[in-house]
Z-matrix of the N, CA and C atoms (Angstrom, degrees):
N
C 1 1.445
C 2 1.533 1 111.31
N 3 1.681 2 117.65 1 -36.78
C 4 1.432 3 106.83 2 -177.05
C 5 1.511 4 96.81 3 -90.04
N 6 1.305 5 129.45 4 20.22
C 7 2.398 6 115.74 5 147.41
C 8 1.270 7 66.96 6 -69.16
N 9 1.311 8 120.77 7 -88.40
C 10 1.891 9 116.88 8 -111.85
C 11 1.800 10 86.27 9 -57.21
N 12 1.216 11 136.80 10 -40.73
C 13 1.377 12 120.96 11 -175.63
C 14 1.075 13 107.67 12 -40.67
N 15 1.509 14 131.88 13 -79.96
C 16 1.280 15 152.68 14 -155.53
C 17 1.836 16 104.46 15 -62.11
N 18 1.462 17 111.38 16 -28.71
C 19 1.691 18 107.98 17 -177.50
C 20 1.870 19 102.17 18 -95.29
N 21 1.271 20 119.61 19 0.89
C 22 1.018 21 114.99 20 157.51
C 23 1.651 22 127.17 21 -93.71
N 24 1.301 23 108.51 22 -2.70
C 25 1.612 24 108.13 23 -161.00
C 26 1.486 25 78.60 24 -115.37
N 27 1.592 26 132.86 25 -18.50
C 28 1.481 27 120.28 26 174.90
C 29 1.491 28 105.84 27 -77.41
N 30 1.536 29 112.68 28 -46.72
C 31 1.541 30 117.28 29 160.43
C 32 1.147 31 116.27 30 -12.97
N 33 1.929 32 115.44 31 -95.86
C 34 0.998 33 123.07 32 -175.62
C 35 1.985 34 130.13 33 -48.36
N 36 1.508 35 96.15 34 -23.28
C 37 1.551 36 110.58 35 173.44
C 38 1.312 37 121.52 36 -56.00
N 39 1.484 38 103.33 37 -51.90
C 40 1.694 39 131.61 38 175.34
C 41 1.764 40 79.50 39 -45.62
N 42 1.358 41 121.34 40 -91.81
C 43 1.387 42 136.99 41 -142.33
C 44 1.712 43 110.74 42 -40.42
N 45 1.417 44 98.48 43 -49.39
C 46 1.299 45 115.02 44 179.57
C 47 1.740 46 117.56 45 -63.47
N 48 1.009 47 83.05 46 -29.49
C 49 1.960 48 98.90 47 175.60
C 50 2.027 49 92.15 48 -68.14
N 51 1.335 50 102.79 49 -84.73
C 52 1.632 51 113.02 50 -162.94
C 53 1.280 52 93.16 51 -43.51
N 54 2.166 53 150.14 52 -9.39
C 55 1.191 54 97.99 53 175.97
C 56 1.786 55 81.87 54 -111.62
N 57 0.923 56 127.85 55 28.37
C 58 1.443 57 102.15 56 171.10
C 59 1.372 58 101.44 57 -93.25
N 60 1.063 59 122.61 58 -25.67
C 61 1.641 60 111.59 59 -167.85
C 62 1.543 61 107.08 60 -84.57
N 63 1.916 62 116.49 61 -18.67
C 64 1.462 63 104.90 62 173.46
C 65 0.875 64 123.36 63 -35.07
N 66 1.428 65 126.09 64 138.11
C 67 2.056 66 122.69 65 171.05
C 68 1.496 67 114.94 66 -95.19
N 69 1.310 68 105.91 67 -35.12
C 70 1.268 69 106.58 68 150.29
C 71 2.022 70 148.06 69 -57.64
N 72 1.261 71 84.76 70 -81.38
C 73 1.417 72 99.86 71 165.00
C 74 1.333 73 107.96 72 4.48
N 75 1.429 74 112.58 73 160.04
C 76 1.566 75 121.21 74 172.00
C 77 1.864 76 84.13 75 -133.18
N 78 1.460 77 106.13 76 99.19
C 79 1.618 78 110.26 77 -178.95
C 80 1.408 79 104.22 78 -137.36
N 81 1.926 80 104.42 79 166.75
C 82 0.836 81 109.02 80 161.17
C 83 1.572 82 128.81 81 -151.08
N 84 1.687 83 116.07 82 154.22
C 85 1.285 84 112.25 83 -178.48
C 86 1.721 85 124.27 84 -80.60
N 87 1.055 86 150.21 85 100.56
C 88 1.232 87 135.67 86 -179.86
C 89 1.512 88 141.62 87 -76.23
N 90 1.122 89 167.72 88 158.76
C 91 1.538 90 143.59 89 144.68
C 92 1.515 91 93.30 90 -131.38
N 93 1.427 92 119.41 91 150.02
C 94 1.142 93 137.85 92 -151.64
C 95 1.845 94 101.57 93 -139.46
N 96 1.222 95 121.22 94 141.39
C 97 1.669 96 115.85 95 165.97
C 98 1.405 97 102.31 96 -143.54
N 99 1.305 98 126.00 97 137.56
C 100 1.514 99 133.75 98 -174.91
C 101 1.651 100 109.65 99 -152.32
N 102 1.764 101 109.39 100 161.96
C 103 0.769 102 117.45 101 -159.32
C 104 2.019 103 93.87 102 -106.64
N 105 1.173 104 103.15 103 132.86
C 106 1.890 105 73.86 104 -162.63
C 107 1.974 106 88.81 105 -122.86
N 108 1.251 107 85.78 106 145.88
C 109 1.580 108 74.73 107 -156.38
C 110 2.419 109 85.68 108 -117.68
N 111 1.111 110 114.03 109 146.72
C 112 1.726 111 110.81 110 169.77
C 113 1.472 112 110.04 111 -125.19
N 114 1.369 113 89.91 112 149.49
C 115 2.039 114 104.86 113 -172.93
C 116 1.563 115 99.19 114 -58.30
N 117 0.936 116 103.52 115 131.45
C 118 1.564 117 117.74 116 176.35
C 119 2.115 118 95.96 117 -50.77
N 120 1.809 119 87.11 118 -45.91
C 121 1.631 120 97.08 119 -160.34
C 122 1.478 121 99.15 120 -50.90
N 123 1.336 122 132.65 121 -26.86
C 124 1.690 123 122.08 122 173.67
C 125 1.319 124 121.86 123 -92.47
N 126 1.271 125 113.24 124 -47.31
C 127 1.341 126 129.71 125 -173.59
C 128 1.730 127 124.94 126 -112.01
N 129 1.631 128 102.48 127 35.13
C 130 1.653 129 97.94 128 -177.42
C 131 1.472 130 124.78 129 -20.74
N 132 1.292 131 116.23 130 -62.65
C 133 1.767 132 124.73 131 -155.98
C 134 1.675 133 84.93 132 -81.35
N 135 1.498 134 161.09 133 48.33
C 136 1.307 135 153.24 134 140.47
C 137 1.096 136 118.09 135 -126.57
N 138 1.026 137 121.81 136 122.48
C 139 1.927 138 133.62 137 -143.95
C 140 1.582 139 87.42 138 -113.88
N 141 1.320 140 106.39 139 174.70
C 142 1.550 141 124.52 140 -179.47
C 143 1.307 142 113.15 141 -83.04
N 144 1.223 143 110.89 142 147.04
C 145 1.495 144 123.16 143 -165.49
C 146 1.132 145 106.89 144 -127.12
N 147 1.325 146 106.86 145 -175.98
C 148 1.906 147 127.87 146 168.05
C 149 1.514 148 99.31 147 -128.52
N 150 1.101 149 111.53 148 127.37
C 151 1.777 150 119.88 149 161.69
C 152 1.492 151 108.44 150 -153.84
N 153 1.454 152 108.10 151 -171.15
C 154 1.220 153 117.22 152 -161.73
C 155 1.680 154 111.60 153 -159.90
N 156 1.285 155 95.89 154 161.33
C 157 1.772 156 116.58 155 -170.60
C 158 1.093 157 110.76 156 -125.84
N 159 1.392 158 124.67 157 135.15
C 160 1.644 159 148.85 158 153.29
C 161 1.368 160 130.81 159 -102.20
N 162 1.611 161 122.78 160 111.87
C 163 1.325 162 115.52 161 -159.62
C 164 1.577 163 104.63 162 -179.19
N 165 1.325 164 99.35 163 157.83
C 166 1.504 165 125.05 164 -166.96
C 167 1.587 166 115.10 165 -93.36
N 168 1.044 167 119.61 166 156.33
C 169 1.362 168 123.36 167 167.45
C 170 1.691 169 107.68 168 -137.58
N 171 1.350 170 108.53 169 157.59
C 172 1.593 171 118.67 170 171.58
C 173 1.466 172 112.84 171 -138.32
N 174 1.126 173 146.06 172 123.52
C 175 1.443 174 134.46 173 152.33
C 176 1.503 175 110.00 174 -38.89
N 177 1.148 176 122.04 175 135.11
C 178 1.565 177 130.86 176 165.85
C 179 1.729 178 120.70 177 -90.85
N 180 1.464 179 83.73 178 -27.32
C 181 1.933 180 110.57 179 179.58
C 182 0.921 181 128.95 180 -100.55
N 183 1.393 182 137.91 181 141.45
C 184 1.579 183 103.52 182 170.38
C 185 1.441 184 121.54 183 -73.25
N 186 1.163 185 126.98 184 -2.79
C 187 1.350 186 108.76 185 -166.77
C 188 1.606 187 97.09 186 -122.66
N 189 1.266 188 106.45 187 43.33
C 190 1.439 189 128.83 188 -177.66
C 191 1.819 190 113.97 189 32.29
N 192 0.879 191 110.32 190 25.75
C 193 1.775 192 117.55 191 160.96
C 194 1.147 193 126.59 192 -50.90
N 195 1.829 194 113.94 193 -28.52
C 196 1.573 195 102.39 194 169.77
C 197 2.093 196 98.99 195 -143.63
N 198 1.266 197 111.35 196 99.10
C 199 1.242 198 103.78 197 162.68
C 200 1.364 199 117.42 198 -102.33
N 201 1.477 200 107.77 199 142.50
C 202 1.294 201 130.80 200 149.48
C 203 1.289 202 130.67 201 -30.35
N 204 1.356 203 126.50 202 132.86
C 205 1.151 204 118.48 203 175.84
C 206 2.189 205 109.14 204 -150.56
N 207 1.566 206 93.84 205 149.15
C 208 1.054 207 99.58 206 -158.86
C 209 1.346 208 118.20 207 -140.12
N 210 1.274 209 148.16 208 109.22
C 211 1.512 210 137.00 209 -161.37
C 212 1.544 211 128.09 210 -168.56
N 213 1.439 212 125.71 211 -157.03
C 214 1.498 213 114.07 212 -160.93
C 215 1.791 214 91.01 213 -149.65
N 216 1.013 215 115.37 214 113.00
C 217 1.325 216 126.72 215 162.32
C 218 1.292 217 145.38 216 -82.66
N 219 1.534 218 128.71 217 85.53
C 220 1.904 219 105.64 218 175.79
C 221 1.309 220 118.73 219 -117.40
N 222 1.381 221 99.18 220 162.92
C 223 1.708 222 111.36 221 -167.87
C 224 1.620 223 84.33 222 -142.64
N 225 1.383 224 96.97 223 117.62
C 226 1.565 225 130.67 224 148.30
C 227 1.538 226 123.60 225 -80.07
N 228 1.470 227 120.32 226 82.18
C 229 1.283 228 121.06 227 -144.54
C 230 1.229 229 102.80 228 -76.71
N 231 1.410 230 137.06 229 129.66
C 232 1.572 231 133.36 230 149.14
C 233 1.669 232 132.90 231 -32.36
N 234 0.477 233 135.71 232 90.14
C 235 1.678 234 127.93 233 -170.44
C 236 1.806 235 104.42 234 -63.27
N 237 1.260 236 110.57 235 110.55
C 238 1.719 237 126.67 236 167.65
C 239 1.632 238 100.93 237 -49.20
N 240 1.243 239 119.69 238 -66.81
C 241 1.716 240 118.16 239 -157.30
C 242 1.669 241 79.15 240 -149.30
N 243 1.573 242 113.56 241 150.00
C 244 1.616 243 115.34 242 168.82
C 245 1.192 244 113.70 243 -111.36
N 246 1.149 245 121.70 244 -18.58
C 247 1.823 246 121.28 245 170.18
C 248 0.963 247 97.49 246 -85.54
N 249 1.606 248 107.53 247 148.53
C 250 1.323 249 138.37 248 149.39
C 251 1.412 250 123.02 249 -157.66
N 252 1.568 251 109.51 250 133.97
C 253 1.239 252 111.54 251 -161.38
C 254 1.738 253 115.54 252 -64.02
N 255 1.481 254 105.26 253 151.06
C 256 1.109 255 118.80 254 -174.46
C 257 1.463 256 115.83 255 -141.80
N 258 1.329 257 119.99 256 -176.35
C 259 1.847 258 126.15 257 177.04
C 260 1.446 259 112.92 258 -165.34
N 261 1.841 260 102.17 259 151.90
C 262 1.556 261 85.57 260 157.26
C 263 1.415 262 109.01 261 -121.03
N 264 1.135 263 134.91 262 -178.98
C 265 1.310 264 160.33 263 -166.18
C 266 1.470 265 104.85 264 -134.63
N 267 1.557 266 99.61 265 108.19
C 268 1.539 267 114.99 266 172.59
C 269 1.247 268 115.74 267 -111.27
N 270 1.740 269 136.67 268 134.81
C 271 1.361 270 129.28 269 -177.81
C 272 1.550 271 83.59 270 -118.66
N 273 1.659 272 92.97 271 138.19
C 274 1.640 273 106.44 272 168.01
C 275 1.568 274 102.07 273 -139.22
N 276 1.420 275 113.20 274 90.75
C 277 2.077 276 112.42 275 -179.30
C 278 1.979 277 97.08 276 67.42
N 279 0.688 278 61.94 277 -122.13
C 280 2.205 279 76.54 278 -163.56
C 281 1.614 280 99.38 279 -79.95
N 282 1.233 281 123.33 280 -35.48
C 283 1.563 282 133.01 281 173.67
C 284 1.805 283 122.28 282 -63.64
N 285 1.687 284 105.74 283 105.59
C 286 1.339 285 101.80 284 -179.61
C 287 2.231 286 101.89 285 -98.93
N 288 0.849 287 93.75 286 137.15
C 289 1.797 288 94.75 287 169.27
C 290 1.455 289 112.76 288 -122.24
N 291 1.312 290 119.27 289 138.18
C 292 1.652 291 116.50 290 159.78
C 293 1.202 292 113.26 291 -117.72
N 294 1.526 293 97.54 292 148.89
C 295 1.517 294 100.84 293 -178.32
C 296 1.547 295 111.97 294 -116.11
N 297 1.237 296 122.59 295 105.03
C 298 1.547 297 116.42 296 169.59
C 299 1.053 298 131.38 297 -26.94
N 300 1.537 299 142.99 298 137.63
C 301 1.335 300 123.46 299 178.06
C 302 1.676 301 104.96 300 -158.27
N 303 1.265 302 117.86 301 -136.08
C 304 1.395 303 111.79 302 174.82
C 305 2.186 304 99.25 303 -174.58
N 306 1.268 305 84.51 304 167.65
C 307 1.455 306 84.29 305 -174.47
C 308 1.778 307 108.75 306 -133.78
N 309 0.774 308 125.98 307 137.81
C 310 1.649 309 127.00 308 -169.02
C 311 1.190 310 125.25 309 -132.89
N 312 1.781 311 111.87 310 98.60
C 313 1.452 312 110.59 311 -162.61
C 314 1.684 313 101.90 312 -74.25
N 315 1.307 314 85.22 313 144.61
C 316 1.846 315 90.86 314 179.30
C 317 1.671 316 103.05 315 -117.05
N 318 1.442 317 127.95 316 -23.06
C 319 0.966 318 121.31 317 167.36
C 320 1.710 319 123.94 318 -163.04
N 321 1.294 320 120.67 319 139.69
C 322 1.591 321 117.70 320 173.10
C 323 1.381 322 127.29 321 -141.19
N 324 1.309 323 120.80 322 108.23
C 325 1.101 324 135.00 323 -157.49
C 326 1.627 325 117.99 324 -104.47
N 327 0.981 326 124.26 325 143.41
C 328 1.744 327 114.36 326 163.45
C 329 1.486 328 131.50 327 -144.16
N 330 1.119 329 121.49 328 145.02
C 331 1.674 330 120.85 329 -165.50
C 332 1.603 331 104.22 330 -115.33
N 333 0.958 332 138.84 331 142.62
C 334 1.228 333 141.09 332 170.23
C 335 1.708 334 116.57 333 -154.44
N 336 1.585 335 106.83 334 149.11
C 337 1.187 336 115.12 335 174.00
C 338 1.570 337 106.24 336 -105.08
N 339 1.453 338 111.98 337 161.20
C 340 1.263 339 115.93 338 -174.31
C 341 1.393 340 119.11 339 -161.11
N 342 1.191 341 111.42 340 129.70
C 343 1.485 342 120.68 341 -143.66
C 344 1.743 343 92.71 342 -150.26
N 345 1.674 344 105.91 343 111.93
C 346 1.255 345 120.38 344 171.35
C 347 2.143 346 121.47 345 -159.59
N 348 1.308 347 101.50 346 -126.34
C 349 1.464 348 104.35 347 -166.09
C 350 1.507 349 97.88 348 -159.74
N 351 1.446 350 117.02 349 140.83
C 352 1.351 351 107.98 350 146.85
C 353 1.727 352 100.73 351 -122.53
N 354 1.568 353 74.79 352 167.77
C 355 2.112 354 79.13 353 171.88
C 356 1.544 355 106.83 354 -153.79
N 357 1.465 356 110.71 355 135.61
C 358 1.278 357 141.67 356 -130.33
C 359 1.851 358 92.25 357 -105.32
N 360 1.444 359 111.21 358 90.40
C 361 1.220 360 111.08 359 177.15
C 362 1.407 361 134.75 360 -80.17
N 363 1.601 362 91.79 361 -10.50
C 364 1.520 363 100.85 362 -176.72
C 365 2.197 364 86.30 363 -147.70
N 366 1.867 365 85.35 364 137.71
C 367 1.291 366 88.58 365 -176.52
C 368 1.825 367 102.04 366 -142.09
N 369 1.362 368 119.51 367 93.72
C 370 1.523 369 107.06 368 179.46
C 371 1.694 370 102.22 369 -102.04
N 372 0.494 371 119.54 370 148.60
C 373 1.691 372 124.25 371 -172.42
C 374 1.346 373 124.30 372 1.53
N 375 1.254 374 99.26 373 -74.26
C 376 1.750 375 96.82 374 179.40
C 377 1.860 376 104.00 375 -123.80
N 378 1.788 377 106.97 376 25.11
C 379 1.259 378 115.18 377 158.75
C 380 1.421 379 116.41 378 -114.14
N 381 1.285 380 112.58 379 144.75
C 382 1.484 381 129.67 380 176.24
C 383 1.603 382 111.11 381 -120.60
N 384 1.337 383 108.77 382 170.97
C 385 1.425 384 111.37 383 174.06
C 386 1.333 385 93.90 384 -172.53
N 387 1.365 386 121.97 385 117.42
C 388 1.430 387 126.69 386 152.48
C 389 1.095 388 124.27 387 -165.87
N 390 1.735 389 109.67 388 -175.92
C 391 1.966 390 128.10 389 -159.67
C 392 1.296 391 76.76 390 -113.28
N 393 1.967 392 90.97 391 152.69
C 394 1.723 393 135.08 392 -173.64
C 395 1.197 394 90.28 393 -146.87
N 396 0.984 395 79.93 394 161.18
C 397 1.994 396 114.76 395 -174.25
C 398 1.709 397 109.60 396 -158.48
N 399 1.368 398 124.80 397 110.97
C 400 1.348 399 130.60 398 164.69
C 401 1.166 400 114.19 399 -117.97
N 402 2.009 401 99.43 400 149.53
C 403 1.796 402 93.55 401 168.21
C 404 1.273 403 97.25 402 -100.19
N 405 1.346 404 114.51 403 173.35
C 406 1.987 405 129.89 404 -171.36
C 407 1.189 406 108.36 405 -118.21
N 408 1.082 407 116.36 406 154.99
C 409 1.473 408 115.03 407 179.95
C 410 1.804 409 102.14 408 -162.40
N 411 1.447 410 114.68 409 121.95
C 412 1.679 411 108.49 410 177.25
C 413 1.460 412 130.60 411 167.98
N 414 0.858 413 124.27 412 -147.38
C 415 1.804 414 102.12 413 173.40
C 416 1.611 415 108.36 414 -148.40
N 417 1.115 416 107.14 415 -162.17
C 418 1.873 417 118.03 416 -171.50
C 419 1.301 418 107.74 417 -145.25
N 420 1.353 419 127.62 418 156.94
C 421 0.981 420 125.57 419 -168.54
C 422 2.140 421 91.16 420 -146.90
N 423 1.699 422 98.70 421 125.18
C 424 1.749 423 76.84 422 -165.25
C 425 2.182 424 74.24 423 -133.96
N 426 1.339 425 106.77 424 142.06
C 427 1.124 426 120.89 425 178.02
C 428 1.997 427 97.67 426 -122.14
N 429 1.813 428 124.37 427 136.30
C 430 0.973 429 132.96 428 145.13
C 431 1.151 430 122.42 429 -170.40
N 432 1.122 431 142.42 430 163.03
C 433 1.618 432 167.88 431 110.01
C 434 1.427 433 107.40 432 25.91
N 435 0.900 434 116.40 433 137.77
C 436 1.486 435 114.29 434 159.21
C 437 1.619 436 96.17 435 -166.80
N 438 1.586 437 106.14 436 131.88
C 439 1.190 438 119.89 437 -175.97
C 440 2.080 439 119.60 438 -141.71
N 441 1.410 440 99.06 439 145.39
C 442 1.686 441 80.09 440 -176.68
C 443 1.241 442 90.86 441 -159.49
N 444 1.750 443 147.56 442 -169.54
C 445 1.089 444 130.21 443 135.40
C 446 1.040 445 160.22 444 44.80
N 447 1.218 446 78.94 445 -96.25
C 448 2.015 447 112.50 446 -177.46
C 449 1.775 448 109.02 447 -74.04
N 450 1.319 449 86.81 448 -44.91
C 451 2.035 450 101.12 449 -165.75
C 452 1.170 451 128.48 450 -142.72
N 453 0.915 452 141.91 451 142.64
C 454 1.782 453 132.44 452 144.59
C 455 1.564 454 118.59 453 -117.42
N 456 1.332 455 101.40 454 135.39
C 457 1.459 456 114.98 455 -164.48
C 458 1.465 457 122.02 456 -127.24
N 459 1.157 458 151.82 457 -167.32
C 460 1.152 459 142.67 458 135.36
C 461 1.573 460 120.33 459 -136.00
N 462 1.154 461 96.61 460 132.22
C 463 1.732 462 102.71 461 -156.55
C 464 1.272 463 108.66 462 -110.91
N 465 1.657 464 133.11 463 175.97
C 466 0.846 465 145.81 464 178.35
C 467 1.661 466 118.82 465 -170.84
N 468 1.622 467 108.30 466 114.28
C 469 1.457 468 129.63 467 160.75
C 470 1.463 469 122.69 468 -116.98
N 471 1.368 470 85.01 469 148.16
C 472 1.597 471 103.20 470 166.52
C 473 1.774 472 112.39 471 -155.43
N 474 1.320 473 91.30 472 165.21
C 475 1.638 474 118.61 473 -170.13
C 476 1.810 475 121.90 474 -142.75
N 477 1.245 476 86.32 475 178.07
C 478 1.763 477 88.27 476 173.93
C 479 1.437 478 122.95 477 -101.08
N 480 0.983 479 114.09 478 148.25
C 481 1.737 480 129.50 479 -158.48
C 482 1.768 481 104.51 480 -100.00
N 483 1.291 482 149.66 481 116.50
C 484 1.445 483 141.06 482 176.16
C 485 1.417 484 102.53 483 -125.04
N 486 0.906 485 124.60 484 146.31
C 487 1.470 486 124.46 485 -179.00
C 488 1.930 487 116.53 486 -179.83
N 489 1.549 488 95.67 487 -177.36
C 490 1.534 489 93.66 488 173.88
C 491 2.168 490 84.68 489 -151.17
N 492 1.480 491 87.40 490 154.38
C 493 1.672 492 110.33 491 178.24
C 494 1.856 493 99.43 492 -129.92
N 495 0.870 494 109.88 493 135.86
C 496 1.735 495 135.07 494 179.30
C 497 1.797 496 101.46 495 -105.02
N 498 1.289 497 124.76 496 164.04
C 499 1.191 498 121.18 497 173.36
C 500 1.437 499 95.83 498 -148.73
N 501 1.699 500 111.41 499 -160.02
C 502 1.330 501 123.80 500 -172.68
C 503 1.833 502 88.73 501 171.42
N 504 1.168 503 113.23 502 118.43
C 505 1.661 504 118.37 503 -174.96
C 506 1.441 505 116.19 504 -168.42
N 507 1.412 506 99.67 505 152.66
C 508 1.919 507 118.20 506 176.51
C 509 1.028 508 112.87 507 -130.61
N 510 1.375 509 108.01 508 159.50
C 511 1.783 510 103.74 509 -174.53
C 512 2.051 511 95.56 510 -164.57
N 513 1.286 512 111.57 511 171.35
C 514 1.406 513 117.12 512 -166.27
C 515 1.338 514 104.69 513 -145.68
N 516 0.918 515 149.34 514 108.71
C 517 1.479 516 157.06 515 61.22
C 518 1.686 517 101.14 516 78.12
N 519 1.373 518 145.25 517 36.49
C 520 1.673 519 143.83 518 171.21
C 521 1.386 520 86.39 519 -37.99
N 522 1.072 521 133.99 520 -100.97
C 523 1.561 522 140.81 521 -152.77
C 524 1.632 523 114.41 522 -126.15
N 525 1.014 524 126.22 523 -145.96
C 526 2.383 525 117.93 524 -170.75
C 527 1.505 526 82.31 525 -112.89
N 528 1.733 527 146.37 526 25.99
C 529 1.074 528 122.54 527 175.05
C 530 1.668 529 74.72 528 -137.23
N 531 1.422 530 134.44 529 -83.76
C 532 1.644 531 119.30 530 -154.81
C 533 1.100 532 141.20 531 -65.45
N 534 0.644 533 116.39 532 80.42
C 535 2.059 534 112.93 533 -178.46
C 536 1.546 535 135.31 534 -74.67
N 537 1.248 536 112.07 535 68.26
C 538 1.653 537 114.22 536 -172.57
C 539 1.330 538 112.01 537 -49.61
N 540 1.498 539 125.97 538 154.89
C 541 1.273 540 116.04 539 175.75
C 542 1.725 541 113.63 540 -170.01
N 543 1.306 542 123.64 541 155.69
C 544 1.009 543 135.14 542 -164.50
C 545 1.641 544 109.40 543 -101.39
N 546 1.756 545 124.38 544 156.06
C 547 1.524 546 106.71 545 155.58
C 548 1.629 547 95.07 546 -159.60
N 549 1.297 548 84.25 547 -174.90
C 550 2.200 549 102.17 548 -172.54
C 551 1.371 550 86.25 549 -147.78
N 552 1.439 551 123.33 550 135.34
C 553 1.179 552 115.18 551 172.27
C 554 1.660 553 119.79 552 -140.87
N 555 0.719 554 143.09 553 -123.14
C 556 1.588 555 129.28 554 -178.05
C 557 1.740 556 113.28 555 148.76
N 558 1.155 557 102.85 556 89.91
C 559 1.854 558 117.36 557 174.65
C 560 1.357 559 105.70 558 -90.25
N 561 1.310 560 108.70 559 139.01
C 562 1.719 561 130.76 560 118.89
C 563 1.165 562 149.52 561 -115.91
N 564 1.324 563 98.32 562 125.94
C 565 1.621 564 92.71 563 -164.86
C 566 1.569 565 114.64 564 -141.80
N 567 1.019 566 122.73 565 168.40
C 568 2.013 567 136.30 566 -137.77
C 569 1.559 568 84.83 567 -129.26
N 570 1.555 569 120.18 568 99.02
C 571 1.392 570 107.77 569 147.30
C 572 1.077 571 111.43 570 -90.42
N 573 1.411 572 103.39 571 140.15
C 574 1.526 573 123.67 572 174.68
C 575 1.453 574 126.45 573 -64.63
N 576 1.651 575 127.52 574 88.03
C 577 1.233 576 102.23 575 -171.99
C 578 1.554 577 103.54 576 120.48
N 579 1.533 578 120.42 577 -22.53
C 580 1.417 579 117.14 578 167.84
C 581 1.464 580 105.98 579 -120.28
N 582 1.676 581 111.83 580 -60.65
C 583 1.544 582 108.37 581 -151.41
C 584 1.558 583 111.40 582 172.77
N 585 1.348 584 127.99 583 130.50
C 586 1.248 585 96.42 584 168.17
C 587 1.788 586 138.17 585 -105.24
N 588 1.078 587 108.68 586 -170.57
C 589 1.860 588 95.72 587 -154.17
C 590 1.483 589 94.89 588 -155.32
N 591 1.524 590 95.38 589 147.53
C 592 1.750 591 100.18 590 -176.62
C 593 1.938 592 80.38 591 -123.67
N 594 1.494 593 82.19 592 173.26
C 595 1.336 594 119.48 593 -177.32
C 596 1.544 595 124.10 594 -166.60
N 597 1.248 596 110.38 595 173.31
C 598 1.371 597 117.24 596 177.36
C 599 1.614 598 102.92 597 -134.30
N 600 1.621 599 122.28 598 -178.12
C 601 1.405 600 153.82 599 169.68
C 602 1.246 601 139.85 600 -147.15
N 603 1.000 602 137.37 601 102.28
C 604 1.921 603 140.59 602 -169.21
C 605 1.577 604 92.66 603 -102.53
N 606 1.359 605 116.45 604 108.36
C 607 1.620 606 128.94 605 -175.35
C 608 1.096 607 113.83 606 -122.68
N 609 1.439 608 123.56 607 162.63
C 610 1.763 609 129.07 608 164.26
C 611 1.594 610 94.72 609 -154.83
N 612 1.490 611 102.35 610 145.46
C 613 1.254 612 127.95 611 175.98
C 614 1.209 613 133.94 612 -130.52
N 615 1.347 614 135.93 613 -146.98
C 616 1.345 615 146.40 614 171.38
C 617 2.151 616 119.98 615 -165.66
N 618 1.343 617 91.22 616 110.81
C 619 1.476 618 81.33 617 -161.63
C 620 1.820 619 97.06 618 -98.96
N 621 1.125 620 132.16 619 147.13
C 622 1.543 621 132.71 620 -172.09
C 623 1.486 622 88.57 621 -125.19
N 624 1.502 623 103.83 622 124.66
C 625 1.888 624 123.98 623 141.89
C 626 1.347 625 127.98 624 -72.24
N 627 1.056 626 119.49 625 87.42
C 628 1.458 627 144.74 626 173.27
C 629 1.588 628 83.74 627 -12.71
N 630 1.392 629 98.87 628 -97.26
C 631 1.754 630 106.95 629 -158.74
C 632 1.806 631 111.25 630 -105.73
N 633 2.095 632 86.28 631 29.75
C 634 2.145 633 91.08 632 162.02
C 635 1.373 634 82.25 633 86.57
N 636 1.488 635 92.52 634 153.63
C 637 1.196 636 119.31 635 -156.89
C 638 1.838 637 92.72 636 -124.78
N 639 1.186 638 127.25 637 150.96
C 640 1.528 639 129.23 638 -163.60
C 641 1.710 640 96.66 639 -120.98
């Protein structure tokens, strides 16, 4: 799981390189910071965080109505509570025993790529307003404790991440290179191997035009 991490963050590196150096192009670089908050109803024990996004945009149109968008996501998850009860189950011949125990997340992390569109429903001069839609693609990395009885250990899994994120966002036009901007966003996504879990994001950024924005 940590290739595909590492051949995706070279991926996206490559990408981000070939459009900064375009001379042409009408592109742009982004960085993103949000407050990302998950439904208790999936994910009780992971509390709200701060993380952040890196990513590109392209006009697809000319009159920029539908750009592209393209980027790399992580969330350093907070842990809500780290115990939670647990057991094992021992068979010996006809004799089953359990042993009480507990399990203690110490850490959960996630990387994802994200690859979608927004489109610009409202456009007054140097105001915008529009809906995105990305698909996800990436993995997790979850480190904890688990103790009972028999043992204490410290373990570590991970899996792959699939999903889609929706948005809703505005942004303003400072000059043909800065573009500040606002978003609300809203994931679901299928870890592989635990469960799946929705969430949301309340973000602000800064998007830069390589060679100005028209």
């Amino acid at each position: 799981m940590r290739q595909l991490f590492l051949a995706m963050k070279a991926l996206l590196a490559s990408i981000f390189l070939l459009f900064s150096l375009g001379s042409h192009a009408q592109n742009a670089i982004g960085i993103k910071g949000f407050k990302y908050f998950v439904s208790e109803n999936t994910a009780p024990q992971l509390g709200n965080t701060i993380s952040g996004e890196l990513f590109f945009s392209i006009p697809v149109t000319d009159n920029n109505l539908v750009v592209a968008r393209g980027g790399i996501i992580y969330i350093n998850h907070k842990i809500r509570f780290d115990t939670i009860p647990n057991y094992l189950v021992e068979y010996v011949g006809n004799q089953v025993t359990v042993f009480p125990g507990t399990l203690v997340q110490k850490k959960f992390d996630e990387f994802q790529v994200a690859i979608g569109a927004d489109l610009n429903f409202l456009n007054f001069d140097k105001f915008q307003a529009y809906l995105g839609a990305d698909v996800l693609a990436g993995s997790y990395d979850s480190v904890y404790d688990s103790k009972n009885k028999r043992y204490s250990k410290s373990e570590t899994a991970s899996g792959a991440i699939l999903g889609f994120r929706v948005r809703v966002g505005a942004s303003y036009m400072v000059n043909n290179w800065l573009e500040p901007f606002i978003e609300i966003s809203y994931y679901g996504k299928r870890y592989y191997g635990i469960a799946d879990l929705s969430a949301m994001d309340y973000g602000f950024g800064l998007k830069f035009w390589i060679n100005g924005k028209d």
